[in-house]
PyMOL commands that place a pseudoatom at each C-alpha (Angstrom):
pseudoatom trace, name=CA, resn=UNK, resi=1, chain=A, elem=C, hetatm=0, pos=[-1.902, 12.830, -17.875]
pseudoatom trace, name=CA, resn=UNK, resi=2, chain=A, elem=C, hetatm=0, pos=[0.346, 10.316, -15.486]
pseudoatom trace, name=CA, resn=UNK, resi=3, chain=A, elem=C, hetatm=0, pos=[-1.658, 7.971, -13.558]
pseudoatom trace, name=CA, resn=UNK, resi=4, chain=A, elem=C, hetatm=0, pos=[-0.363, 6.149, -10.656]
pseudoatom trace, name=CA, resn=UNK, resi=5, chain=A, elem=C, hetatm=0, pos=[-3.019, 3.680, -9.186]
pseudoatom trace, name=CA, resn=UNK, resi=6, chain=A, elem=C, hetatm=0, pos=[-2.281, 2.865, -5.248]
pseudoatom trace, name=CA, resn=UNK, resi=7, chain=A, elem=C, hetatm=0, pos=[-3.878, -0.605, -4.249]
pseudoatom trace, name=CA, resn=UNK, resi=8, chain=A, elem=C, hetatm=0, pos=[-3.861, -1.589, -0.627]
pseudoatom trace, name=CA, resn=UNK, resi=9, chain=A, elem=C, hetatm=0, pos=[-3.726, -5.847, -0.898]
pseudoatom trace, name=CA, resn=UNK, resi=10, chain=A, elem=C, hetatm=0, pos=[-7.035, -7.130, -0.487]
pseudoatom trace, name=CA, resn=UNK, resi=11, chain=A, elem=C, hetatm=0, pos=[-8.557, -9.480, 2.796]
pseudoatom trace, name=CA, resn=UNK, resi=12, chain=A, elem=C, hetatm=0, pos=[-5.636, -12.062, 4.454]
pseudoatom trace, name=CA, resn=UNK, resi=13, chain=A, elem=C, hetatm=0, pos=[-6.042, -14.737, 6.420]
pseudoatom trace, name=CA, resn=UNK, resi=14, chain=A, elem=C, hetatm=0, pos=[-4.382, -12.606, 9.054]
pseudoatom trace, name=CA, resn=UNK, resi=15, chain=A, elem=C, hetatm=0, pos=[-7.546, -10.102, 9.116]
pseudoatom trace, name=CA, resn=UNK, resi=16, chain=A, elem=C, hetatm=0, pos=[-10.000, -12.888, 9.670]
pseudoatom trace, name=CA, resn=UNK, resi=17, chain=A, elem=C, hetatm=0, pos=[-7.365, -14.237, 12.585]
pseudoatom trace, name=CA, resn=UNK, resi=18, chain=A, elem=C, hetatm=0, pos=[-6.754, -10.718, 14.154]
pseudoatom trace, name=CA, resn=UNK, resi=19, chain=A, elem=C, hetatm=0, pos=[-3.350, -11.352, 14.396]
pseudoatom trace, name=CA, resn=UNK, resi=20, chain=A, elem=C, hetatm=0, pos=[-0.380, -8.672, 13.507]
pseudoatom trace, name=CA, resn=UNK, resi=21, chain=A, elem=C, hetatm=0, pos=[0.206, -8.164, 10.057]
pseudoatom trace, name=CA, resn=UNK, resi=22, chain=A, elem=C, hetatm=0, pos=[3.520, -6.303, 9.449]
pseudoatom trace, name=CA, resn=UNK, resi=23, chain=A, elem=C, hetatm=0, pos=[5.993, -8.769, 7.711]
pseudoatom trace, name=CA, resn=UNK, resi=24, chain=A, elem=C, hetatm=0, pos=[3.891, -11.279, 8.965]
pseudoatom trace, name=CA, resn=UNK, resi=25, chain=A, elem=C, hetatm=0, pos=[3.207, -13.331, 5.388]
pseudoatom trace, name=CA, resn=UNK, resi=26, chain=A, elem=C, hetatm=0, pos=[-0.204, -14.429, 5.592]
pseudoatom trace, name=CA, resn=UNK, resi=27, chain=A, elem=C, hetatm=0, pos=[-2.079, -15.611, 2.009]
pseudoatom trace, name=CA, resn=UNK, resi=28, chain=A, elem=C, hetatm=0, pos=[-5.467, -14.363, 0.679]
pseudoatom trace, name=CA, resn=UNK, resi=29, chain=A, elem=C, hetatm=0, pos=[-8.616, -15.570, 1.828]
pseudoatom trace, name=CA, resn=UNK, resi=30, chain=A, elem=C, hetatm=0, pos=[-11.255, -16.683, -0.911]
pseudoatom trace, name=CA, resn=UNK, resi=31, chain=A, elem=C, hetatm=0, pos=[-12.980, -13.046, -0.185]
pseudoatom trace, name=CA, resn=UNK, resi=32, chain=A, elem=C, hetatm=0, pos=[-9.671, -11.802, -0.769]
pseudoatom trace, name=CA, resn=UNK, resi=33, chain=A, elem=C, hetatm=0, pos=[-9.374, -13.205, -4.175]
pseudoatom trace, name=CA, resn=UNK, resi=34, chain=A, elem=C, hetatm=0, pos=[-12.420, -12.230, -5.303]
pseudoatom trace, name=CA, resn=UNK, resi=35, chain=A, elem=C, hetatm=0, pos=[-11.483, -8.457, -3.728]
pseudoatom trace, name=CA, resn=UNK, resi=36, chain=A, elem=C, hetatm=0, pos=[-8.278, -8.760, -6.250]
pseudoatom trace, name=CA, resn=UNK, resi=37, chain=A, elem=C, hetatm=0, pos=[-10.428, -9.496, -9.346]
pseudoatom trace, name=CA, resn=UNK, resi=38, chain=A, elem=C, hetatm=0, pos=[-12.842, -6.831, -8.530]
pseudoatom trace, name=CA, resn=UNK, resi=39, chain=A, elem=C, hetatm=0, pos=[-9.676, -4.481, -8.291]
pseudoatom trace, name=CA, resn=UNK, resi=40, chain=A, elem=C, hetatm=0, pos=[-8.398, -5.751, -11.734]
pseudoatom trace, name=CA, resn=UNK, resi=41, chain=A, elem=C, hetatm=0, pos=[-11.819, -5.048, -13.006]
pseudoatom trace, name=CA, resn=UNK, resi=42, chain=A, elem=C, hetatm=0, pos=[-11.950, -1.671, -11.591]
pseudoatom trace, name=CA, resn=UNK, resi=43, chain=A, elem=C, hetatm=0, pos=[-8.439, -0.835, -13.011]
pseudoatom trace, name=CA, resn=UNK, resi=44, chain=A, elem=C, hetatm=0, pos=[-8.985, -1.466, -16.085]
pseudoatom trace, name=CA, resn=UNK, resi=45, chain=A, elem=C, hetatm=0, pos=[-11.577, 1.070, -16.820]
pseudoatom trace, name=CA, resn=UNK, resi=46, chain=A, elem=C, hetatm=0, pos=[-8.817, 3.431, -14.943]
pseudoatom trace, name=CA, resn=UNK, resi=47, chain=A, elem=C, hetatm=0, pos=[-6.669, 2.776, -17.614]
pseudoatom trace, name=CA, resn=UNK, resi=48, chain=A, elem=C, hetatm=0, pos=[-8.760, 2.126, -20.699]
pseudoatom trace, name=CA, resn=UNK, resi=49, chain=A, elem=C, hetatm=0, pos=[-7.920, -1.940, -20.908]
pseudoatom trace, name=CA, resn=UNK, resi=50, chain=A, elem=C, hetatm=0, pos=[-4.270, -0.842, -21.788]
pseudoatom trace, name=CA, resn=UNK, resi=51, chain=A, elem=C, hetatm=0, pos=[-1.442, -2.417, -20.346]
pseudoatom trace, name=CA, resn=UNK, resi=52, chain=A, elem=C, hetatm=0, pos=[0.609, -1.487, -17.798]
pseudoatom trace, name=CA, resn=UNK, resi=53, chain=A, elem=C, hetatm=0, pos=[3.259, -2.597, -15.189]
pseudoatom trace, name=CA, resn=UNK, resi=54, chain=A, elem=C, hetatm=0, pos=[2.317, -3.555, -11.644]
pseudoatom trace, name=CA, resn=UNK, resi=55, chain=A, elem=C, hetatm=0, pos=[5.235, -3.390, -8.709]
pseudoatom trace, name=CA, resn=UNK, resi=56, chain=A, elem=C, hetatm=0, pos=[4.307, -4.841, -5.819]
pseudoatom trace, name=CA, resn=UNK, resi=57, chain=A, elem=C, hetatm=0, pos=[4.889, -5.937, -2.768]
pseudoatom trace, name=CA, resn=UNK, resi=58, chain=A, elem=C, hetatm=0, pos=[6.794, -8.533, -2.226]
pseudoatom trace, name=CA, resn=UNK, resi=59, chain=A, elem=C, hetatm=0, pos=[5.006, -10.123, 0.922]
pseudoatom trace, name=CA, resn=UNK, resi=60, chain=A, elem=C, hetatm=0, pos=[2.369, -12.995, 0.160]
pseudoatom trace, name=CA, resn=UNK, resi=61, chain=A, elem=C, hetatm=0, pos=[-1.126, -11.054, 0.374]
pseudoatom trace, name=CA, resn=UNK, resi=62, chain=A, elem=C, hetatm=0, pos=[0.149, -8.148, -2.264]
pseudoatom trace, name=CA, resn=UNK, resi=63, chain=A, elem=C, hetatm=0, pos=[1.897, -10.451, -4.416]
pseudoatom trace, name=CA, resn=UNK, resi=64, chain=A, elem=C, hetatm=0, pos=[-1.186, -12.784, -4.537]
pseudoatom trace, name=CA, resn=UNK, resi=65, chain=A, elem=C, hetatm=0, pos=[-3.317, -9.363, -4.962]
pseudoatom trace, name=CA, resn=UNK, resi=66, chain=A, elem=C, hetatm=0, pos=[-0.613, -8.288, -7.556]
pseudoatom trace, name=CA, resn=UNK, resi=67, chain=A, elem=C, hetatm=0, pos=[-0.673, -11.408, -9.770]
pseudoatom trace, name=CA, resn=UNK, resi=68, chain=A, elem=C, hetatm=0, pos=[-4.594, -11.704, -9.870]
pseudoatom trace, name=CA, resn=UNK, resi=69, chain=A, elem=C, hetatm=0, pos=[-4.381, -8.014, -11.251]
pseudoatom trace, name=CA, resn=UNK, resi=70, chain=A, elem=C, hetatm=0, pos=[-2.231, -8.948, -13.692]
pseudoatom trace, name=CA, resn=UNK, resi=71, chain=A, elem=C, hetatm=0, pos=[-4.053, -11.553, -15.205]
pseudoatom trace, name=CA, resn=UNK, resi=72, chain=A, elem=C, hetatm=0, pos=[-7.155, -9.325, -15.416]
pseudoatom trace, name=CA, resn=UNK, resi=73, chain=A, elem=C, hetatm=0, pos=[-5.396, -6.489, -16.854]
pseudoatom trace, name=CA, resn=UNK, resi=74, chain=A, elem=C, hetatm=0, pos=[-3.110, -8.504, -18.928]
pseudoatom trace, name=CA, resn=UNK, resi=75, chain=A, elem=C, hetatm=0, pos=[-0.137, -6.795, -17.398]
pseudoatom trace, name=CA, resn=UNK, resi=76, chain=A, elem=C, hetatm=0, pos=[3.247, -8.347, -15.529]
pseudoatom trace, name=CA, resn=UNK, resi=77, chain=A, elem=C, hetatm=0, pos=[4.221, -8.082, -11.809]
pseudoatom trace, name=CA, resn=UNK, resi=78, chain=A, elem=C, hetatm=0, pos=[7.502, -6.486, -10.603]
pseudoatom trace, name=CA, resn=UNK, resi=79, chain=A, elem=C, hetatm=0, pos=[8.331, -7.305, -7.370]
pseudoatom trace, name=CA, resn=UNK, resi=80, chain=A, elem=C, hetatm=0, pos=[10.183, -5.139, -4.121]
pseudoatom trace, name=CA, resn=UNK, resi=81, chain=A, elem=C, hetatm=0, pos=[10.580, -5.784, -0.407]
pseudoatom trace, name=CA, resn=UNK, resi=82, chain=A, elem=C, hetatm=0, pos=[10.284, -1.677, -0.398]
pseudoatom trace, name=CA, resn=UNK, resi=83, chain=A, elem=C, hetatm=0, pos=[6.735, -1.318, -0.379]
pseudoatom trace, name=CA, resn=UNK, resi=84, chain=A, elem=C, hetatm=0, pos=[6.277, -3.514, 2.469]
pseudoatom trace, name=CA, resn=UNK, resi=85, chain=A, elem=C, hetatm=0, pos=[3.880, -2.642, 5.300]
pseudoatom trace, name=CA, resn=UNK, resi=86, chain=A, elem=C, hetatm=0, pos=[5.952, -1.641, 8.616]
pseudoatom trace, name=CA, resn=UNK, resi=87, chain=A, elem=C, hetatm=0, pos=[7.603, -4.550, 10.345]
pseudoatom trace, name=CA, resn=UNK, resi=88, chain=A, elem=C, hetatm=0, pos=[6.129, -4.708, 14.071]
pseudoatom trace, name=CA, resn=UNK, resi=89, chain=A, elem=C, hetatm=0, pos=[8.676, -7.122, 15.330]
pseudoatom trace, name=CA, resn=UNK, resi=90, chain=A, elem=C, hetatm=0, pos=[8.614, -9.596, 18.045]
pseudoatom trace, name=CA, resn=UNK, resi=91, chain=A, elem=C, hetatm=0, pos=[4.705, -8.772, 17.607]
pseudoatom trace, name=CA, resn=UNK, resi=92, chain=A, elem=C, hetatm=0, pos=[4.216, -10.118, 14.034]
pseudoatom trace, name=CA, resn=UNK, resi=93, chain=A, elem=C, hetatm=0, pos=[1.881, -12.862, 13.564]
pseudoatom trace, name=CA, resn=UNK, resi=94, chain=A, elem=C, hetatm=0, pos=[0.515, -12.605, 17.012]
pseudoatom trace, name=CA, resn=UNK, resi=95, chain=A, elem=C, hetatm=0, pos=[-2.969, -11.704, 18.258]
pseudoatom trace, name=CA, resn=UNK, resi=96, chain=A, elem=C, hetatm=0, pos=[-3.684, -8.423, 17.960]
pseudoatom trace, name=CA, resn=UNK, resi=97, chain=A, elem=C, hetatm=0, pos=[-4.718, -8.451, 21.973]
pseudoatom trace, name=CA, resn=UNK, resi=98, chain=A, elem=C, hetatm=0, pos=[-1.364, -9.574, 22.452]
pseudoatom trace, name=CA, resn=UNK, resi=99, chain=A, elem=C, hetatm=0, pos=[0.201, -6.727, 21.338]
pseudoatom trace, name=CA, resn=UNK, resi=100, chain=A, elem=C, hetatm=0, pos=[-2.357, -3.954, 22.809]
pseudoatom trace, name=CA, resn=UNK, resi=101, chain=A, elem=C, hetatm=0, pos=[-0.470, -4.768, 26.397]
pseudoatom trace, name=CA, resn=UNK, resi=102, chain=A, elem=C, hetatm=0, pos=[2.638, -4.173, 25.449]
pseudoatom trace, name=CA, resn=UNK, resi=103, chain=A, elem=C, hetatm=0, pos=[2.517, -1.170, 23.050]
pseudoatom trace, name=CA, resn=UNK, resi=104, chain=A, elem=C, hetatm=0, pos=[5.123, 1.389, 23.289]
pseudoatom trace, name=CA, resn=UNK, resi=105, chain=A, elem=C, hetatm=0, pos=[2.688, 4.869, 23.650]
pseudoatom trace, name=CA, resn=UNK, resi=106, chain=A, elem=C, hetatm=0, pos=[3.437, 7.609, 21.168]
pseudoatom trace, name=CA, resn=UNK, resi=107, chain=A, elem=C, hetatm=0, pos=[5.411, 10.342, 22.809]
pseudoatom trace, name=CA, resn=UNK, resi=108, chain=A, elem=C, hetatm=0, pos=[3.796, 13.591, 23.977]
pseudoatom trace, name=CA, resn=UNK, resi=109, chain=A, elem=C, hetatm=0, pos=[6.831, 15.352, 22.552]
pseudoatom trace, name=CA, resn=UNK, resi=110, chain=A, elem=C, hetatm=0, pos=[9.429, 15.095, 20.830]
pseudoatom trace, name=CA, resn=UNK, resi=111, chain=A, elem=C, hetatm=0, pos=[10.538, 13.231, 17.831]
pseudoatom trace, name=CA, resn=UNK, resi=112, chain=A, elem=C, hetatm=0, pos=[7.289, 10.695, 16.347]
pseudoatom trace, name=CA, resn=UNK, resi=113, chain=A, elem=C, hetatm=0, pos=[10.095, 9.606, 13.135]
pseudoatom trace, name=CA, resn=UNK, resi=114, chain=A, elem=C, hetatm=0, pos=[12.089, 7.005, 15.483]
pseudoatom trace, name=CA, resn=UNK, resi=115, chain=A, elem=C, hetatm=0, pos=[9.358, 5.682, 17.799]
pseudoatom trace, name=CA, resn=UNK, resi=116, chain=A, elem=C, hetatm=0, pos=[8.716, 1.986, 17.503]
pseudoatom trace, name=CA, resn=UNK, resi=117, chain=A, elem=C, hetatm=0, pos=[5.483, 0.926, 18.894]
pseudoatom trace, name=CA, resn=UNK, resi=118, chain=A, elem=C, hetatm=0, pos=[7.647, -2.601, 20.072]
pseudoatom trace, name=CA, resn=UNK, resi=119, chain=A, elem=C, hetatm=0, pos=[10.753, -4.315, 20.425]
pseudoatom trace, name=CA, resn=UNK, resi=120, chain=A, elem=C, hetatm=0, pos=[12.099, -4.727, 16.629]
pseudoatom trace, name=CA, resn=UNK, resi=121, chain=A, elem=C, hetatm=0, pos=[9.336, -2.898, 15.287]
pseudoatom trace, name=CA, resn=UNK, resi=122, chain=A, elem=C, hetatm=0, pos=[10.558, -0.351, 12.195]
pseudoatom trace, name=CA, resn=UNK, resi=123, chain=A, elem=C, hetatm=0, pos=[10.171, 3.594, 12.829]
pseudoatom trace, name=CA, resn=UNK, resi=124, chain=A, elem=C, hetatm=0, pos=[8.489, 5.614, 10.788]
pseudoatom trace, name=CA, resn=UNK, resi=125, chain=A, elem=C, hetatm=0, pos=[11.023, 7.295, 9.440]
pseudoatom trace, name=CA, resn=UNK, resi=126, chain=A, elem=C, hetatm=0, pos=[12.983, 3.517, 8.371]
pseudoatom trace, name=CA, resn=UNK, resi=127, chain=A, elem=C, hetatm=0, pos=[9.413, 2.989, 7.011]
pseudoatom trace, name=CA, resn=UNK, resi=128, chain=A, elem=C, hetatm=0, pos=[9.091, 6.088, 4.530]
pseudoatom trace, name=CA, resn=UNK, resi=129, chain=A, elem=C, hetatm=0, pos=[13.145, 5.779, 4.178]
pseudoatom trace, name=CA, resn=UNK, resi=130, chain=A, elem=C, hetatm=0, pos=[12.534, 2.675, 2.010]
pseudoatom trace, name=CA, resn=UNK, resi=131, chain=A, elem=C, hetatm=0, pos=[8.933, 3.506, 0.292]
pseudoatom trace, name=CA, resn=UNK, resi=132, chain=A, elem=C, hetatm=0, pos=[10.144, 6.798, -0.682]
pseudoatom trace, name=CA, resn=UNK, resi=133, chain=A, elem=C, hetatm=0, pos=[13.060, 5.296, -2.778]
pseudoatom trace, name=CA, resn=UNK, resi=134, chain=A, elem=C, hetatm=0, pos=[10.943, 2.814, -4.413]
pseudoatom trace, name=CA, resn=UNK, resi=135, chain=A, elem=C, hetatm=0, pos=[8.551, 5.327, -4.918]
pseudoatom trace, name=CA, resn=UNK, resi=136, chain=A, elem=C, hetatm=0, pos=[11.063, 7.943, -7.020]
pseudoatom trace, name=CA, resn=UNK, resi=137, chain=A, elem=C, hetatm=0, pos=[12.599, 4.514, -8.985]
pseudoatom trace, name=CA, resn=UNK, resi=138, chain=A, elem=C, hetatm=0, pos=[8.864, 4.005, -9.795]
pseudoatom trace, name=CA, resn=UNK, resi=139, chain=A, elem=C, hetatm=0, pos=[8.601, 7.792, -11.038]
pseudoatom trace, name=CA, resn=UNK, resi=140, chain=A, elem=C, hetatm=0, pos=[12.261, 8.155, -12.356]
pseudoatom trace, name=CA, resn=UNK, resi=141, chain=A, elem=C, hetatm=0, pos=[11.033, 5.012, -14.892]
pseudoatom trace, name=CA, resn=UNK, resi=142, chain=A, elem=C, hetatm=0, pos=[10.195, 5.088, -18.411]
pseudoatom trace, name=CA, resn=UNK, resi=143, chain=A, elem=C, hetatm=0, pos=[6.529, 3.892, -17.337]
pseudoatom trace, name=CA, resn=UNK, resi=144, chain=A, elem=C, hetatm=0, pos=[4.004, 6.536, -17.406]
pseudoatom trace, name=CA, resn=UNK, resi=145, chain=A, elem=C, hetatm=0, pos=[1.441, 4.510, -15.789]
pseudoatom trace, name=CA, resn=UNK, resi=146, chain=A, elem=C, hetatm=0, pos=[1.802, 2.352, -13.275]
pseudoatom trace, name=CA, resn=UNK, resi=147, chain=A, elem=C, hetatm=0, pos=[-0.065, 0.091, -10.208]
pseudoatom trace, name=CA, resn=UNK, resi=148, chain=A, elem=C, hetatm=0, pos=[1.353, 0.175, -7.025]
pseudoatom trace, name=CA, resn=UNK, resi=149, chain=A, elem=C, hetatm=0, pos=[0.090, -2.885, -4.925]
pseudoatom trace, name=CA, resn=UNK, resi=150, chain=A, elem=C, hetatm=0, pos=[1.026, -1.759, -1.592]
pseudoatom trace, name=CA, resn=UNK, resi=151, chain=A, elem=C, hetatm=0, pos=[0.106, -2.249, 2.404]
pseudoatom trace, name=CA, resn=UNK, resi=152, chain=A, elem=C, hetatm=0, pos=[-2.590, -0.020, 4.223]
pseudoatom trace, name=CA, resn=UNK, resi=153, chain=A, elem=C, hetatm=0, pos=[-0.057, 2.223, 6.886]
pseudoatom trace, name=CA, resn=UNK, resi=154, chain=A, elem=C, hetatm=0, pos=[2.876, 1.417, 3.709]
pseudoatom trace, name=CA, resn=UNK, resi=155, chain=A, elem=C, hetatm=0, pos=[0.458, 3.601, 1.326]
pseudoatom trace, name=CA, resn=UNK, resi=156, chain=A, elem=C, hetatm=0, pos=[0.539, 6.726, 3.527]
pseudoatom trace, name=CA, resn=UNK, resi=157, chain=A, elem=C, hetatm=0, pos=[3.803, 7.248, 2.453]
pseudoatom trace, name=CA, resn=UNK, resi=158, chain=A, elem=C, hetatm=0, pos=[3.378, 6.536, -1.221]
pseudoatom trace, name=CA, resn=UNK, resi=159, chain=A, elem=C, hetatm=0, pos=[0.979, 9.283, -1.658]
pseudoatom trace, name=CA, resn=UNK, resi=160, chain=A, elem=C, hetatm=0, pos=[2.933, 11.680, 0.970]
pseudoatom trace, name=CA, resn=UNK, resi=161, chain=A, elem=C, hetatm=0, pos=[6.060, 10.885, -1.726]
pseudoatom trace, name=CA, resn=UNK, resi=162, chain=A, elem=C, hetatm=0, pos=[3.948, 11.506, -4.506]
pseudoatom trace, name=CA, resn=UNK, resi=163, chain=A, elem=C, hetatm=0, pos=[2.956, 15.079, -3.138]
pseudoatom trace, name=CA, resn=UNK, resi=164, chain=A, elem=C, hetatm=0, pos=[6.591, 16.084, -2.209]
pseudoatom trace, name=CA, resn=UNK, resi=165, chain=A, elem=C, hetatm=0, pos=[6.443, 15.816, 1.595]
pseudoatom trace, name=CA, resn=UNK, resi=166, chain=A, elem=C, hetatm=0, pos=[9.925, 15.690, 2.888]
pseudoatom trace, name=CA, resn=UNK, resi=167, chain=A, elem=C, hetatm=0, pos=[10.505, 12.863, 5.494]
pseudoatom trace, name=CA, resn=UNK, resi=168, chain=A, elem=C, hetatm=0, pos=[11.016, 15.320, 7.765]
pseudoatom trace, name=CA, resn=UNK, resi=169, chain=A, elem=C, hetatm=0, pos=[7.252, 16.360, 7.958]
pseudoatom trace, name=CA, resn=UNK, resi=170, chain=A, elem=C, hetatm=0, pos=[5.786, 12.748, 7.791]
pseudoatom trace, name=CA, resn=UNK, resi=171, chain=A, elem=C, hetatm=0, pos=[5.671, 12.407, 11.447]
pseudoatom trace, name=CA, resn=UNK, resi=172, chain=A, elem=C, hetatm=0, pos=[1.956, 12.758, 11.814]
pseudoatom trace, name=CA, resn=UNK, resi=173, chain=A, elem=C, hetatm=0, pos=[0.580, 12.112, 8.008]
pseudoatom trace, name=CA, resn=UNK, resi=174, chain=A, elem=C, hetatm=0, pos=[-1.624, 9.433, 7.868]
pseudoatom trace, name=CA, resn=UNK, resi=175, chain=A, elem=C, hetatm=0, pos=[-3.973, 8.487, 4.822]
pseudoatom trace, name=CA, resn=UNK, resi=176, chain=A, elem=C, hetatm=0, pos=[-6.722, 5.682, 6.040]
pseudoatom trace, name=CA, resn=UNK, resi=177, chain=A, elem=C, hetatm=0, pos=[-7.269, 3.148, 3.603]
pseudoatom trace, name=CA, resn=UNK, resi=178, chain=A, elem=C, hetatm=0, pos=[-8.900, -0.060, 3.512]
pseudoatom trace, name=CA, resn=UNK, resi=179, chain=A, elem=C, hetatm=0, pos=[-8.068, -3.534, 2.292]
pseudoatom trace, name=CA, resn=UNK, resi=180, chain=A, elem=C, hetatm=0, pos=[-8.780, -4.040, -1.364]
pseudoatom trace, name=CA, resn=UNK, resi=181, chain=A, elem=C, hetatm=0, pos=[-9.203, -0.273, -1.932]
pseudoatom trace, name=CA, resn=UNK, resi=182, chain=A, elem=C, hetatm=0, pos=[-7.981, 2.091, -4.972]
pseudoatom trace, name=CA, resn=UNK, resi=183, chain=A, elem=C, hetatm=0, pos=[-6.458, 5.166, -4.819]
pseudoatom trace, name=CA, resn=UNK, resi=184, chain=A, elem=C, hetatm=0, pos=[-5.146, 7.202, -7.667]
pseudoatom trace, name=CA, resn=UNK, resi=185, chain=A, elem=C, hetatm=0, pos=[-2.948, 9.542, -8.195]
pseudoatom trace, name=CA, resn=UNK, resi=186, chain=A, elem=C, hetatm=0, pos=[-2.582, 11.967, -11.356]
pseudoatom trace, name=CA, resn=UNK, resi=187, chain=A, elem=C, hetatm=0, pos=[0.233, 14.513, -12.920]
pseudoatom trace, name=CA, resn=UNK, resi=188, chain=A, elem=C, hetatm=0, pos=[-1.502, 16.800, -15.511]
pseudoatom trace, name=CA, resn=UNK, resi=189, chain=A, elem=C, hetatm=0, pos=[0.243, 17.228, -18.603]
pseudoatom trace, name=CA, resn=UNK, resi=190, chain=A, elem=C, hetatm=0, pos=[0.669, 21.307, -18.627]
pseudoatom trace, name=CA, resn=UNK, resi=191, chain=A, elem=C, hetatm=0, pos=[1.875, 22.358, -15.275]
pseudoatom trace, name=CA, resn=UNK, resi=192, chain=A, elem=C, hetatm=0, pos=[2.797, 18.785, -14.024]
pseudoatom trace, name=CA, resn=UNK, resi=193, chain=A, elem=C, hetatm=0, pos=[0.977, 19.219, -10.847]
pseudoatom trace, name=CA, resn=UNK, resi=194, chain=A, elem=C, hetatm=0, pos=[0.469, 16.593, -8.512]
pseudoatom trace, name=CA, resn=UNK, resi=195, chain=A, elem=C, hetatm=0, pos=[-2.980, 15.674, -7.035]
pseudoatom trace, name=CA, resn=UNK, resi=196, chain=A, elem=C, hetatm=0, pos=[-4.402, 12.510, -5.513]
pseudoatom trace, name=CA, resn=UNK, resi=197, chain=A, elem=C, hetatm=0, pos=[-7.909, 12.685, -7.726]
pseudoatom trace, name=CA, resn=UNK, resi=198, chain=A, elem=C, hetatm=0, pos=[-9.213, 9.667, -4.916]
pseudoatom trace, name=CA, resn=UNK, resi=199, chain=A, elem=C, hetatm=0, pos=[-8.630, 8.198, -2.140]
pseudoatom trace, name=CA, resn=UNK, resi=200, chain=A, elem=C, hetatm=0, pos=[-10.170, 4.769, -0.485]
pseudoatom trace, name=CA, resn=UNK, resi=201, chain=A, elem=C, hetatm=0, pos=[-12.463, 4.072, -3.212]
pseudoatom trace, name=CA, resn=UNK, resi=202, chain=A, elem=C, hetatm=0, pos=[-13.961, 0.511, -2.473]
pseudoatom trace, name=CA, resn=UNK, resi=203, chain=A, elem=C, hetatm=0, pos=[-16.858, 1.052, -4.879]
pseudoatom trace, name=CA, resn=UNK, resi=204, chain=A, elem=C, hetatm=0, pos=[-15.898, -1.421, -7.067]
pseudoatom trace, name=CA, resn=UNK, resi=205, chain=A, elem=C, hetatm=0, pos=[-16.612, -4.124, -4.016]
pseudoatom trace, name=CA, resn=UNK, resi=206, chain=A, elem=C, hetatm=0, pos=[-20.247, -3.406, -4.424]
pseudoatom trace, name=CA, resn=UNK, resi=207, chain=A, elem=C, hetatm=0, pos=[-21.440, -6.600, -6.256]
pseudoatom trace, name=CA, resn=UNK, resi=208, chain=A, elem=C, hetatm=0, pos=[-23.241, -5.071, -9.722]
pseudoatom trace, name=CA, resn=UNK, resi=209, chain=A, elem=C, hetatm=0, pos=[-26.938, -6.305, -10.101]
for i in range(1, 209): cmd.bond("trace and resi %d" % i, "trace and resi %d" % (i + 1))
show_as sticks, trace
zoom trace
């Protein structure tokens, strides 16, 4: 059975600041840190406290996230600009407010793929162009297993890849996930088919007493 664990990167400073994430390349907070190790913890009873590779994120918060899974798990971090969250443009890094005036509204009609919500803000469809190739280089790979240390809106499209939805449908898909969550994704063995066993689990942020 192939196992493909789907982190979202765990709190940044940016969250606590409500600014813009996007490329924006904010670090880990202390909360965050302690989010990664939980997530290490968590993946290792996923995959029985064997090895396996981690690609990442290149951006600050999932490469910090990535790295502090690796040392719990014992396993090394591949890094790739793919599996970056959406770039939001001039609005990256900014507050959050600053950015709800000057929104570009979804279209009632028409094409959602090439709408940017702001001037030299990605589409959608640029956004899924990129994580669906570093998706199938993920899956085309001798690795069985592998972590995926992605961004929240940047996982929607991991799992749409994973279930075979063309980029042509991904105009309204949206999977919600949190920061510091685990979802996971498994290929059975006899009729290779493709389901996503759990989504948004954040149980393993519950401190154990």
């Amino acid at each position: 059975m192939r196992k493909i664990a789907v982190v979202v990167h765990a709190e940044a400073q940016h969250h606590v600041d409500q600014l813009v994430g996007g490329w924006h390349d904010s670090s880990l907070t202390e909360c965050g840190r302690k989010q990664a190790r939980q997530l290490g913890t968590a993946l290792r009873r996923v995959f029985s406290g064997s090895p396996v590779p981690i690609v990442s994120s290149d951006l600050k918060r999932a490469r910090q996230t990535a790295e502090i899974i690796g040392e719990v798990i014992r396993s090394a971090v591949v890094l790739d600009p793919r599996l970056r969250e959406l770039s939001y443009g001039i609005a990256e890094g900014r507050p959050k407010t600053w950015l709800a005036v000057r929104i570009v509204a979804t279209p009632a009609c028409g094409s959602r793929l090439d709408h940017r919500v702001c001037e030299g803000a990605e589409s959608r469809r640029e956004l899924a162009t990129r994580v669906y190739a570093a998706v199938d280089e993920i899956l085309a790979s001798e690795a069985k297993d592998v972590v995926i240390v992605t961004h929240g809106f940047a996982a929607t499209f991991v799992i749409a890849r994973w279930i075979g939805l063309p980029i042509e449908k991904v105009d309204y898909v949206n999977f919600t996930v949190s920061p510091a969550s685990l979802s996971l994704l498994v290929e059975d063995d006899v009729f290779m088919n493709r389901s996503v066993q759990c989504l948004n689990d954040t149980r393993h942020l519950v401190e154990r007493g």
